[in-house]
VOPAGU-2260 file (C-alpha; in pm, 1 decimal, decimal comma):
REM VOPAGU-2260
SITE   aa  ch    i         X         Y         Z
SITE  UNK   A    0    7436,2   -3270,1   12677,7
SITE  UNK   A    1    7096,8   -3141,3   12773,1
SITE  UNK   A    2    6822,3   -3214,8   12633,3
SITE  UNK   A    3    6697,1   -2874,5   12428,9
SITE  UNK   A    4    6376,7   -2973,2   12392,2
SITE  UNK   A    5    6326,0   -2998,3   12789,3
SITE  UNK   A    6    6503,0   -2695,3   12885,7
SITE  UNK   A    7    6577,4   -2582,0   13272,6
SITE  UNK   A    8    6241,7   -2392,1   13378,6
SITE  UNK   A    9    6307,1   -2309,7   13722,6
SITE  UNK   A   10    5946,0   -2373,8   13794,3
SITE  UNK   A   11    5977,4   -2381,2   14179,4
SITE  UNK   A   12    6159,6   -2056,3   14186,3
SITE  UNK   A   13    5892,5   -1930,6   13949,6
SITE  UNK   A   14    5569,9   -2035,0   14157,7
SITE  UNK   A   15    5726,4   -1967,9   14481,9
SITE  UNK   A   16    5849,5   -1582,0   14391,1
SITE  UNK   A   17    5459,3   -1534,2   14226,3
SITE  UNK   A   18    5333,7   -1641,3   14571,6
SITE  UNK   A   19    5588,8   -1376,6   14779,7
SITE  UNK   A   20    5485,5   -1140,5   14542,2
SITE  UNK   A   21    5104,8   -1184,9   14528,5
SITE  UNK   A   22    5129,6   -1187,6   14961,8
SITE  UNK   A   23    5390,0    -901,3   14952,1
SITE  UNK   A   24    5134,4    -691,6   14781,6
SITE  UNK   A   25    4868,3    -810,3   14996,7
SITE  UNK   A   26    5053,4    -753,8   15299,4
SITE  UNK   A   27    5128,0    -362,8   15142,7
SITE  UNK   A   28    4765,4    -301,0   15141,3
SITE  UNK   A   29    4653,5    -433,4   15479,1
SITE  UNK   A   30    4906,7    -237,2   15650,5
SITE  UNK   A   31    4819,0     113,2   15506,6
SITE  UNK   A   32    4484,8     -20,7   15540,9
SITE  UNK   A   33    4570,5     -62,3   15940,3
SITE  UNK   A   34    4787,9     243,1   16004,0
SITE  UNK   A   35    4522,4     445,6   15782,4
SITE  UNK   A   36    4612,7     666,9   15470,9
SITE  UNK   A   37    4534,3     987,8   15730,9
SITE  UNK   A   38    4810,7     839,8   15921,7
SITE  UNK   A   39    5049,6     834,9   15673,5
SITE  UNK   A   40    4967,2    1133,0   15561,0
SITE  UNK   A   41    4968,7    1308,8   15844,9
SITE  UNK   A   42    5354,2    1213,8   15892,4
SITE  UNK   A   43    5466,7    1294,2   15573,5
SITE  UNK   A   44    5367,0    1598,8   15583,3
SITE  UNK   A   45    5494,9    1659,8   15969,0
SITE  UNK   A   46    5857,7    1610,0   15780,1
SITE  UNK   A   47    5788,9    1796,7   15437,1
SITE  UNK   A   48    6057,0    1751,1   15203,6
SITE  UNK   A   49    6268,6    1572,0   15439,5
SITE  UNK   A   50    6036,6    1245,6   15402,1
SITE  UNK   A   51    6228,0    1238,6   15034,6
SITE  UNK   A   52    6584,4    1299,9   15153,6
SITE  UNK   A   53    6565,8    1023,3   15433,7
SITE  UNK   A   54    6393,3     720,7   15190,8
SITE  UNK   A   55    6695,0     873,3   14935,0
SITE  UNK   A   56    6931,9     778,5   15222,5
SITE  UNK   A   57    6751,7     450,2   15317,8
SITE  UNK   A   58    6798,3     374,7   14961,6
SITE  UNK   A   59    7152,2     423,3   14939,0
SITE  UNK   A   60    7178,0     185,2   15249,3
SITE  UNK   A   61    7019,2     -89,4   15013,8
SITE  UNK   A   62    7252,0     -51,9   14710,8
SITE  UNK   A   63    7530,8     -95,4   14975,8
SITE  UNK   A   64    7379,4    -390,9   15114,0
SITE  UNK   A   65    7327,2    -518,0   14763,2
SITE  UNK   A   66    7705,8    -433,3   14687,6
SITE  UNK   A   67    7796,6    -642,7   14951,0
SITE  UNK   A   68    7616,8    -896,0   14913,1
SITE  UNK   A   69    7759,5    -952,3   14573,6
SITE  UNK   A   70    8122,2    -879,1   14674,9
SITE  UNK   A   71    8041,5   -1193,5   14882,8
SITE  UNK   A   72    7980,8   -1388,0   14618,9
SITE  UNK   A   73    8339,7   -1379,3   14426,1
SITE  UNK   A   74    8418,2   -1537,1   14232,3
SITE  UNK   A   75    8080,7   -1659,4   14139,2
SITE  UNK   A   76    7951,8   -1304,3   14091,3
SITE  UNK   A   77    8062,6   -1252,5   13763,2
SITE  UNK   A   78    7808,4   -1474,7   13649,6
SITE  UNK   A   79    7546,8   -1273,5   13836,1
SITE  UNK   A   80    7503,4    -878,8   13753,4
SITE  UNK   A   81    7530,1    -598,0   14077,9
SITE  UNK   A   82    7162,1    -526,0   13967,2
SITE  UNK   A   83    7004,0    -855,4   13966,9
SITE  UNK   A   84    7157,7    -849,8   14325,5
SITE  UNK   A   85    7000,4    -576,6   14415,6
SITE  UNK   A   86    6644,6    -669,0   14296,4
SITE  UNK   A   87    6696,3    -980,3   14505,5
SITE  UNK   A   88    6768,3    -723,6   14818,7
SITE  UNK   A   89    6504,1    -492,3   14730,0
SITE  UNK   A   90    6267,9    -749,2   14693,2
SITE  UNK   A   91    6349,7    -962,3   14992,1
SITE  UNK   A   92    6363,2    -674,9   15253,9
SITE  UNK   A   93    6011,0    -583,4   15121,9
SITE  UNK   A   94    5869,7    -916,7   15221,1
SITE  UNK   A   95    6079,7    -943,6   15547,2
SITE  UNK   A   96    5852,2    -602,3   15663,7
SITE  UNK   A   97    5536,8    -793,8   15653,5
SITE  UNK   A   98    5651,3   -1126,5   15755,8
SITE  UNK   A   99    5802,4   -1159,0   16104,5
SITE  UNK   A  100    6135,3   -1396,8   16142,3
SITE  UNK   A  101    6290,7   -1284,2   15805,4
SITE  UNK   A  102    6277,1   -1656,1   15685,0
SITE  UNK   A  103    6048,9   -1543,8   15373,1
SITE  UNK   A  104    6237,9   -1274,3   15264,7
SITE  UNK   A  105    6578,0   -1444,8   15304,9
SITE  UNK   A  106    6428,2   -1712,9   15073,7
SITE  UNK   A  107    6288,8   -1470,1   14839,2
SITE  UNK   A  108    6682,2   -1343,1   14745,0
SITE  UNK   A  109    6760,6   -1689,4   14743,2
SITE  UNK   A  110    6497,0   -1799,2   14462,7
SITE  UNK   A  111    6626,7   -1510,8   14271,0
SITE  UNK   A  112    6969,6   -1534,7   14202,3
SITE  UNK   A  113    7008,1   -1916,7   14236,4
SITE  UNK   A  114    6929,2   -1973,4   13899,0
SITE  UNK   A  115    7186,2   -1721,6   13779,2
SITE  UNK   A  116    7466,6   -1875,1   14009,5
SITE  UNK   A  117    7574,0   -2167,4   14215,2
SITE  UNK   A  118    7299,5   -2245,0   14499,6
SITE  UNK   A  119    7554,9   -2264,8   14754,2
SITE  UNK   A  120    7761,6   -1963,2   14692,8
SITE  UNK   A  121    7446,6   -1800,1   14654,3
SITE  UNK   A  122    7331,0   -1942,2   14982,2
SITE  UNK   A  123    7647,4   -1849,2   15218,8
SITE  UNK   A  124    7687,0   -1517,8   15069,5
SITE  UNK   A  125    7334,7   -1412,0   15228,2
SITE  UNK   A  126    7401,1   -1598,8   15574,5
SITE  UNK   A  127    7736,0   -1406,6   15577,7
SITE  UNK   A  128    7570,0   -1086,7   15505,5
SITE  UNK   A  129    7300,3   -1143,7   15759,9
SITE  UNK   A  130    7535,8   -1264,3   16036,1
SITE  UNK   A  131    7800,4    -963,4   15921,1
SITE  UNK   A  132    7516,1    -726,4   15984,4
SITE  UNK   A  133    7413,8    -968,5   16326,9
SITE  UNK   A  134    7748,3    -916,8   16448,7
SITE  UNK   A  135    7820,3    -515,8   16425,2
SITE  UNK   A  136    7448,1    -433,2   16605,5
SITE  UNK   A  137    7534,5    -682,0   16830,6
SITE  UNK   A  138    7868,1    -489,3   16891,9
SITE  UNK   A  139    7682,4    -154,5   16932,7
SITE  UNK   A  140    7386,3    -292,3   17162,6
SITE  UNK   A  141    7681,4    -453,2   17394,0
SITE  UNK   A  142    7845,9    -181,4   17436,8
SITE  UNK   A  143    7544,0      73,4   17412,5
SITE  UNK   A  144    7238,4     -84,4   17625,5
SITE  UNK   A  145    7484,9     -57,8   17934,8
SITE  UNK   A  146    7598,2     264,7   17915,8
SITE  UNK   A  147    7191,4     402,4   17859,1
SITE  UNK   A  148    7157,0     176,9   18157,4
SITE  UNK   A  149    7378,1     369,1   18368,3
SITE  UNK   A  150    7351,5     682,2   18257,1
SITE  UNK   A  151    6935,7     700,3   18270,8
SITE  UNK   A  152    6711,3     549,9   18504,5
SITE  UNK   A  153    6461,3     309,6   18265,4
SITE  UNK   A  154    6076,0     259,4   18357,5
SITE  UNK   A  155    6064,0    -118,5   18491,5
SITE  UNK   A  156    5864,3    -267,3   18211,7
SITE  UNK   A  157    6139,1     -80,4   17989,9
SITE  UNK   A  158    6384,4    -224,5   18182,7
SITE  UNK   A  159    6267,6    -553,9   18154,7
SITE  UNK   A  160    6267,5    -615,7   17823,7
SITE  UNK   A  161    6566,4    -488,7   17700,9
SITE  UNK   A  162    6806,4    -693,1   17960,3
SITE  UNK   A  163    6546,2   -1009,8   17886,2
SITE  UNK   A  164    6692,5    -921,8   17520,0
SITE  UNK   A  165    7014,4    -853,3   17634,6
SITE  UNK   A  166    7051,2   -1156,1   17867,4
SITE  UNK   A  167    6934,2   -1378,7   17590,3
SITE  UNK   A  168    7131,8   -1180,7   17311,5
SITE  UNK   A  169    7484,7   -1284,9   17452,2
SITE  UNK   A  170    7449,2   -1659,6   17496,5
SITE  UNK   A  171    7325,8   -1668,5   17093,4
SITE  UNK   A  172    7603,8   -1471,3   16994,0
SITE  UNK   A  173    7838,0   -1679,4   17146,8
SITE  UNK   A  174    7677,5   -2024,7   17030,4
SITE  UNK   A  175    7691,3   -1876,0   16666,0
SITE  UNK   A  176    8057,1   -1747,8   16678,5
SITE  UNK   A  177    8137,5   -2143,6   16807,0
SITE  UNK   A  178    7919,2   -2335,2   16527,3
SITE  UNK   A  179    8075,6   -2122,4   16282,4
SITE  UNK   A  180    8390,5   -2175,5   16372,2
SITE  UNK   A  181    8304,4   -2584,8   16427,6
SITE  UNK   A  182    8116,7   -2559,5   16094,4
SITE  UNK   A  183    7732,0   -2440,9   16071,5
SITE  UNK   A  184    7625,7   -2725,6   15818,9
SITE  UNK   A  185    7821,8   -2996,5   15966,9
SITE  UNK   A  186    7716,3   -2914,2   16321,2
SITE  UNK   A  187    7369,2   -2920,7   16185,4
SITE  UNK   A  188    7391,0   -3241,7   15982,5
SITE  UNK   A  189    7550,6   -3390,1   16304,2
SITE  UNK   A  190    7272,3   -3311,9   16534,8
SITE  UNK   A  191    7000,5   -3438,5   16273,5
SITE  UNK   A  192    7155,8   -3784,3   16282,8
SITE  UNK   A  193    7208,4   -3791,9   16628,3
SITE  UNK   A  194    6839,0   -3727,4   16650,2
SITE  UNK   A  195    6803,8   -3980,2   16330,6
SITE  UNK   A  196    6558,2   -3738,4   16190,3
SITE  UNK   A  197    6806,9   -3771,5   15899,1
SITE  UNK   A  198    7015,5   -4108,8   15818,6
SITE  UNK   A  199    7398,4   -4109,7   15826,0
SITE  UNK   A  200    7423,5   -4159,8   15471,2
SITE  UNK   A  201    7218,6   -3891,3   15396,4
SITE  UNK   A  202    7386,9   -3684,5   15655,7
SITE  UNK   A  203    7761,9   -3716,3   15496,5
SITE  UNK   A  204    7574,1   -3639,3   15170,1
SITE  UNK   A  205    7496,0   -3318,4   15294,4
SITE  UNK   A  206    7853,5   -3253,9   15457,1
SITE  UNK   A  207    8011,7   -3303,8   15094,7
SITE  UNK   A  208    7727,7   -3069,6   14858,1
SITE  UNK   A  209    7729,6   -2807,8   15118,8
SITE  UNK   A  210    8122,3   -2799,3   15209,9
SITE  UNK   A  211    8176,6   -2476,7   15025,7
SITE  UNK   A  212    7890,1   -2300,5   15232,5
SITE  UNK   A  213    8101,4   -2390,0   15597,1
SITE  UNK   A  214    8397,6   -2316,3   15469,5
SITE  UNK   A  215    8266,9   -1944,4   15310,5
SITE  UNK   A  216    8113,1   -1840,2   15689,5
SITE  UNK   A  217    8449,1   -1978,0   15805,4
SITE  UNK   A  218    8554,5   -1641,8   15641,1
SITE  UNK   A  219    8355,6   -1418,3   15882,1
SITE  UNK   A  220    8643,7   -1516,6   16128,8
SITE  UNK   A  221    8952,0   -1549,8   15976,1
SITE  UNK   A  222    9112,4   -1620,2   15617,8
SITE  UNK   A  223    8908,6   -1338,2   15469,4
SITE  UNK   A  224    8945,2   -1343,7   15125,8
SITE  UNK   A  225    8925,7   -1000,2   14867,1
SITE  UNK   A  226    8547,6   -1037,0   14817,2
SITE  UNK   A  227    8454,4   -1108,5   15179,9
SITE  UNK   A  228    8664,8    -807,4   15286,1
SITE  UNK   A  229    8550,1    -576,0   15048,7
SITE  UNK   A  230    8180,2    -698,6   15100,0
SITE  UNK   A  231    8234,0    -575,1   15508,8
SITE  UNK   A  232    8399,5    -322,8   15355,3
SITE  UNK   A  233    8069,3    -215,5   15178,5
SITE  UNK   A  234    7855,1    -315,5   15474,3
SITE  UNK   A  235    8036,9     -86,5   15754,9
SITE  UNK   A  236    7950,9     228,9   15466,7
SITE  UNK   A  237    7578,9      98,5   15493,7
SITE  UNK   A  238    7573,0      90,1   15850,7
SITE  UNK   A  239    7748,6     452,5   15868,8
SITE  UNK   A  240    7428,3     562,0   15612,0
SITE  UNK   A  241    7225,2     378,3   15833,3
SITE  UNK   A  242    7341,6     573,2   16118,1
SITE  UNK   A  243    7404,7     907,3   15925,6
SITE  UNK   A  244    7003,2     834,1   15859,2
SITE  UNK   A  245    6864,0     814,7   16210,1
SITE  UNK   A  246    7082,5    1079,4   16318,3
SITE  UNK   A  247    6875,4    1311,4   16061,6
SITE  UNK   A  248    6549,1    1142,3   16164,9
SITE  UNK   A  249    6626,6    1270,0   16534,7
SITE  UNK   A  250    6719,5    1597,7   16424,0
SITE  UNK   A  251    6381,9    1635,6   16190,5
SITE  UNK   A  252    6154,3    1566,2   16425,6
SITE  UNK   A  253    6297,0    1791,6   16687,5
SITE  UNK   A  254    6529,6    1551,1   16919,0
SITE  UNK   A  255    6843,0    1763,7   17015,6
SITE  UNK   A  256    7138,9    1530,5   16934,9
SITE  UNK   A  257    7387,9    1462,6   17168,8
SITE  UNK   A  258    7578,2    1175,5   17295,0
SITE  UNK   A  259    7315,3    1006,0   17534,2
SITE  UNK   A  260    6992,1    1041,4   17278,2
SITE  UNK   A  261    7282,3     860,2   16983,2
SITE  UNK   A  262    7388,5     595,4   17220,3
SITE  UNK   A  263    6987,3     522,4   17345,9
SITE  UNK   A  264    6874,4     531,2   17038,7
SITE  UNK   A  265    7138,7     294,2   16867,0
SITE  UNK   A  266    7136,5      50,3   17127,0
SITE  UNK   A  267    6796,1      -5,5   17344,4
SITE  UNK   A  268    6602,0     110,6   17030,8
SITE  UNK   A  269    6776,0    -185,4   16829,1
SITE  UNK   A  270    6677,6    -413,4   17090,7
SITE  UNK   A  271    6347,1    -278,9   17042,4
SITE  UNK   A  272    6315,5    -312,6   16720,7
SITE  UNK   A  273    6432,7    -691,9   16750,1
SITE  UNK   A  274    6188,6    -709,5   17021,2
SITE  UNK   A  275    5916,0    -573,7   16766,2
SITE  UNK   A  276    5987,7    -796,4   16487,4
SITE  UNK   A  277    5730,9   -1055,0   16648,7
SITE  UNK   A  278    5479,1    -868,4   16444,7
SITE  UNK   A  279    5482,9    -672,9   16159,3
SITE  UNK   A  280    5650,9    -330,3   16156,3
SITE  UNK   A  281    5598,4    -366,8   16521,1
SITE  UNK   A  282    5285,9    -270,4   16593,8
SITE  UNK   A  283    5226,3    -190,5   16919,4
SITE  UNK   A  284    5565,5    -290,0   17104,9
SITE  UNK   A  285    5793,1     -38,9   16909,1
SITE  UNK   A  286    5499,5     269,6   16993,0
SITE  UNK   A  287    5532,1     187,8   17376,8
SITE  UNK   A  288    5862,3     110,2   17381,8
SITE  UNK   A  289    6039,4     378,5   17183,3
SITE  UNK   A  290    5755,3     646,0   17366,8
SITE  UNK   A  291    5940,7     525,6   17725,3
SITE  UNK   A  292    6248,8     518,2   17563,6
SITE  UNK   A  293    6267,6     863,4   17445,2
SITE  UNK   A  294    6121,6     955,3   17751,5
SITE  UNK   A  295    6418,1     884,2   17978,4
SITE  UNK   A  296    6647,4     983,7   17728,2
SITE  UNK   A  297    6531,6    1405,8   17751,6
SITE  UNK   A  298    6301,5    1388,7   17401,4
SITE  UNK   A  299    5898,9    1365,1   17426,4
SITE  UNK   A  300    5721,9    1054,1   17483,4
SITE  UNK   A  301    5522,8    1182,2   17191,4
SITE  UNK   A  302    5848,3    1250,7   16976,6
SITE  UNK   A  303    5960,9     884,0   17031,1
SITE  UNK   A  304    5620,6     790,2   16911,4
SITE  UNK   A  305    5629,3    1059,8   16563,2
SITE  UNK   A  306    5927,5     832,1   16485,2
SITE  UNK   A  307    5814,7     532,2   16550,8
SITE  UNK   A  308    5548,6     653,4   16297,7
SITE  UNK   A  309    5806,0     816,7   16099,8
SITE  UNK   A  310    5995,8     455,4   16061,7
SITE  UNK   A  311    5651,4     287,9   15961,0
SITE  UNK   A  312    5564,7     566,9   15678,9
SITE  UNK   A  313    6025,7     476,1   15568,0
SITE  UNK   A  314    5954,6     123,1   15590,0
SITE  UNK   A  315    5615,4     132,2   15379,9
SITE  UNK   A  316    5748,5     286,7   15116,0
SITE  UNK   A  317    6081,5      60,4   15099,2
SITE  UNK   A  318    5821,0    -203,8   15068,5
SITE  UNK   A  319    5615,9     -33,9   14750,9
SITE  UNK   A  320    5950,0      25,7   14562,3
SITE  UNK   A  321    6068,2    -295,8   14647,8
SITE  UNK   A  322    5755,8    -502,5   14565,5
SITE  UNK   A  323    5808,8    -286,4   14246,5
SITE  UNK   A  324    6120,1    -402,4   14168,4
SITE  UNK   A  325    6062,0    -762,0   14206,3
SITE  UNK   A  326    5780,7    -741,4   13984,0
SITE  UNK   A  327    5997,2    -626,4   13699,5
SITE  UNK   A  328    6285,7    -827,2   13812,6
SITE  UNK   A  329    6056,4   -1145,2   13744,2
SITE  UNK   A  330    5905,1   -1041,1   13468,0
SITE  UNK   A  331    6212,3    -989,2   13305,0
SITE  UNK   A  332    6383,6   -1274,0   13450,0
SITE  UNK   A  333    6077,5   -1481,6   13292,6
SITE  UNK   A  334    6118,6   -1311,9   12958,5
SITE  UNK   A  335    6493,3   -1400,5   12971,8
SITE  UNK   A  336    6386,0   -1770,2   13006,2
SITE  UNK   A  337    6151,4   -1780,6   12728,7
SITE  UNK   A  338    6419,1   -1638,9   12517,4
SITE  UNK   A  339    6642,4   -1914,8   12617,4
SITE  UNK   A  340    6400,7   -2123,8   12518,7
SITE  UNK   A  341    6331,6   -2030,2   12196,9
SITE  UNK   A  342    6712,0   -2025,7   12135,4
SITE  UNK   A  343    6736,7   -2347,1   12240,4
SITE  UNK   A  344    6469,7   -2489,2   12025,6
SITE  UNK   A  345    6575,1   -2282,8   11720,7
SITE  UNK   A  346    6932,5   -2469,8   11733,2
SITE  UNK   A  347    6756,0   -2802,0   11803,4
């Protein structure tokens, strides 16, 4: 029975979201800071009222992200609520704008909900999202970058990067589509003892606690159980929103959609945005990039660089709602807690 006088504080979840949140809001300011208020304004206003409807959409791409993600975790979501989930999204994407490599902001969702439901569950539910997401841009840039290729003649430096990108896209792919399938934590665990940076003992240890995780990704492949297909499901709508998104973005600034801007645009321009996550929201690579890249593809060099703008002002403001919503989501998570506590020492 535990002990009610030393109840379950979470305290590394606790410290560790206070730090994301206290950078997070650091990060928010030295950004707009960086791409000036003028800036911002400037591009807000170049859309009007349109700003509003796309961030509406982008929104509506999160809840079905959020959805998913806790379709994923079924059974085990019961004992998490949809909107926890989706503070946990909200909250991690925020973080994953200002901090290249997404390793932050993955955490961030993970501290969340982890002391609401099983670590592990909570743990392969996110991978699967992430590599669920992985997988369909993938699809679209394979299919995409070649046909841009062929139908428009890139600038070299252009050129370069995306089949650098592309070149070193295709061999990742396939090495996570095999560990999966081998088993991502025991392929790991193995390769740490072979190394002996962990011991064997230690190693099978690992195997056993985090069984259920392999065996969840597993589901990615084959076996798909109701909450894994009804989580892709959920993230195939988000990625039609996504698309139904940049489709208006084109048509707001000006682009005339047709079948070779929509093809660019969904494959090279993913590449470059991959390409641009080096650094936060960018800066620098996705201006020259996407200015070339329009370029070729009929639009203005100076359109490509409005939405590159455009995407900065979208992503900026994702960030201040979600920063938002983590703060709350803490506070009331910690207010929860103390409840518990009191409870606790009330029946004690």
């Amino acid at each position: 029975m535990t002990d009610p006088s030393k109840p379950e504080h979470h305290l590394v979840s606790h410290v560790f979201n206070l730090v994301v949140l206290a950078g997070g809001a650091i990060g928010l300011a030295v950004m707009l800071d960086r791409l000036g208020w003028d800036n911002a304004k400037h591009v807000v206003q170049g859309v009007g009222g349109w700003f509003a409807a796309i961030v509406a959409l982008d929104l509506v791409g999160l809840g079905l992200d959020a959805a998913a993600i806790h379709e994923f975790m079924r059974p085990e979501s019961r004992m998490v609520s949809y909107w926890r989930v989706l503070a946990a999204q909200a909250s991690g994407r925020a973080i994953n704008i200002f901090v290249p490599g997404g390793v932050v902001g993955e955490a961030t969702k993970v501290s969340m909900l982890v002391t609401h439901a099983p670590r592990d569950r909570v743990l392969s539910s996110i991978v699967l999202f992430n590599l669920a997401t992985f997988y369909i841009s993938v699809t679209i840039v394979v299919i995409g970058v070649p046909i841009t290729a062929l139908s428009v003649d890139l600038p070299h430096q252009l050129a370069l990067v995306v089949w650098i990108a592309f070149a070193i896209l295709v061999p990742i792919v396939i090495a996570i589509g095999v560990v999966i399938h081998r088993g991502a934590i025991d392929t790991v665990c193995g390769a740490l003892v072979r190394i002996h940076a962990i011991s064997p003992d230690r190693g099978a240890r690992w195997r056993d606690k985090l069984a259920a995780v392999d065996a969840h990704l597993r589901e990615l492949h084959s076996d798909q159980s109701p909450g894994t297909r009804n989580g892709l499901l959920l993230l195939g709508l988000s990625r039609l929103v996504a698309w139904t998104t940049m489709g208006l973005v084109l048509h707001v600034v000006g682009v005339a959609l047709h079948a070779k801007v929509l093809v660019g645009v969904l494959s090279v321009g993913v590449l470059l945005s991959w390409a641009g996550a080096i650094v936060p929201l960018g800066l620098g690579i996705l201006d020259v990039g996407n200015y070339m890249l329009f370029g070729v593809l009929g639009a203005a060099g100076a359109t490509g660089l409005f939405t590159t703008l455009l995407g900065r002002a979208r992503s900026l403001a994702i960030a201040l709602i979600g920063l938002a919503i983590m703060g709350i989501a803490h506070t009331a998570n910690r207010v929860s807690v103390a409840r518990r506590i009191r409870r606790r020492a009330a029946r004690a």
